[in-house]
C-alpha positions as CSV (number, residue, x, y, z in Angstrom):
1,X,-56.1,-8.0,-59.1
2,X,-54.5,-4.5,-59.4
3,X,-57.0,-1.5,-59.9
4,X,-57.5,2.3,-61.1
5,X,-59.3,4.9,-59.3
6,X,-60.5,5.8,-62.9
7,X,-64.2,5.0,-62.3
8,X,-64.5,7.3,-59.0
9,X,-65.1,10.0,-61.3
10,X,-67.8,8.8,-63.1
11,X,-71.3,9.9,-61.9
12,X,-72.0,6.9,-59.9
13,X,-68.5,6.9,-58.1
14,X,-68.9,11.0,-57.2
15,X,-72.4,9.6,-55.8
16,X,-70.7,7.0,-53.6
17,X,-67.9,9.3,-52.8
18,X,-70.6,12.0,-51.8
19,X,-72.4,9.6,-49.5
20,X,-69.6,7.7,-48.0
21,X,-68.3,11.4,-47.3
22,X,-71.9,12.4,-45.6
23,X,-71.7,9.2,-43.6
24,X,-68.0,9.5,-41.9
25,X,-69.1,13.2,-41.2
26,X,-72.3,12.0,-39.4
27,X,-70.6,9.2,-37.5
28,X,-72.4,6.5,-39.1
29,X,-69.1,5.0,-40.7
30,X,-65.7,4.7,-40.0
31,X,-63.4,6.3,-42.6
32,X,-61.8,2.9,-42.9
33,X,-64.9,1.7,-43.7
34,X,-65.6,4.2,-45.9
35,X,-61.9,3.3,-47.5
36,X,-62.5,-0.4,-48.0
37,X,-66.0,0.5,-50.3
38,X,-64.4,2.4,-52.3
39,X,-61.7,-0.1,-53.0
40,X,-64.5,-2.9,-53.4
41,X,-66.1,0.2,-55.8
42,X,-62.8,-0.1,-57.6
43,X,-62.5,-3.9,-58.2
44,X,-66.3,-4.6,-58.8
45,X,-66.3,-1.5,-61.9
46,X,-63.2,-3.1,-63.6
47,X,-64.7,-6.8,-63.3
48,X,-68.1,-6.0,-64.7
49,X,-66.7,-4.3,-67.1
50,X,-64.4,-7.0,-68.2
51,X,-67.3,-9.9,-67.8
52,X,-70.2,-8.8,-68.8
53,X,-70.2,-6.1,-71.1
54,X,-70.0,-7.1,-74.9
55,X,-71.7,-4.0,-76.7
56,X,-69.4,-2.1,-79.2
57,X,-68.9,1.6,-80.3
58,X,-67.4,3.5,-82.7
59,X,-66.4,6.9,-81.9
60,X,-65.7,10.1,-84.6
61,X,-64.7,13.5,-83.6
62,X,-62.7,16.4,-83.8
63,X,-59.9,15.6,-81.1
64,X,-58.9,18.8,-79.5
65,X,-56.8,17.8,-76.8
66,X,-54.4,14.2,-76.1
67,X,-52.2,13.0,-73.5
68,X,-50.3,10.3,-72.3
69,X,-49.3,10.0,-69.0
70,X,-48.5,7.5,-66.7
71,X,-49.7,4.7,-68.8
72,X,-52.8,6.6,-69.5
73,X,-54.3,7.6,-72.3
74,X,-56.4,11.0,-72.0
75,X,-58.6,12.4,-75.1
76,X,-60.8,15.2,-75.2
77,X,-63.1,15.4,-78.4
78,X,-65.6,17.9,-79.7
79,X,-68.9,17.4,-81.3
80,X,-68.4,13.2,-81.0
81,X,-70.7,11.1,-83.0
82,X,-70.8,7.6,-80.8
83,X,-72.4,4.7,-83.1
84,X,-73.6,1.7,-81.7
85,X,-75.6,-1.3,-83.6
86,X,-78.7,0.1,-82.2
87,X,-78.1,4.0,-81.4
88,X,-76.3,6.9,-82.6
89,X,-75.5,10.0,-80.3
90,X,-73.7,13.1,-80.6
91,X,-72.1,14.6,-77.7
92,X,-71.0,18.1,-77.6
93,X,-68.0,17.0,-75.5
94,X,-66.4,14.1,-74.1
95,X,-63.5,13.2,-72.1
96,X,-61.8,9.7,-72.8
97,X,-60.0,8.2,-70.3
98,X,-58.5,4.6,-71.2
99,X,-55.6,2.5,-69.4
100,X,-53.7,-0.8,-70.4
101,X,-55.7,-3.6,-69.1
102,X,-52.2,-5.8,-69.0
103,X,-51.4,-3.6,-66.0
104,X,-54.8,-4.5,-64.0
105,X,-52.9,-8.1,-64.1
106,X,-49.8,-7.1,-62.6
């Protein structure tokens, strides 16, 4: 199964990052190592979020900024309402990155 780096940059991948990082410089991991979790990071984020998550949300907001590059989709929208069955947020800001999922089959 092919994958994107795409969830590196969520909070819990710049944590891993960050510690893999601390743990090459200290000697307690081999940077190969360190390469190999990350991948497994990559793999395990794409196939949870293909198995086991069946929650759905609509998203309204004023889109200030799209892009398509690569096969990726890139939106930037202000003052987003997110609406779920059981919440209802607004963010300020938010950052949208989505890819073709026929490509992770490839």
């Amino acid at each position: 199964m092919a994958t994107f780096e795409l969830y590196r940059r969520s909070s819990i991948g710049m944590c891993l990052t960050e510690t893999l990082d601390e743990m090459v410089s200290s000697g307690t991991l081999s940077p190969e190592l360190a390469i190999q979790v990350l991948m497994q990071f990559d793999k395990s984020m794409t196939e949870a979020l293909e198995t086991q998550v069946k929650s759905k949300v609509s998203i309204k907001g004023h889109l200030h900024t799209y892009r398509f590059c690569d096969n990726v989709w890139t939106f930037i929208l202000q003052d987003a309402v997110f609406k779920s069955e059981d919440c209802h947020d607004q963010v300020k800001r938010v950052k949208i990155v989505a890819c073709d999922s026929k490509l992770l089959t490839q």
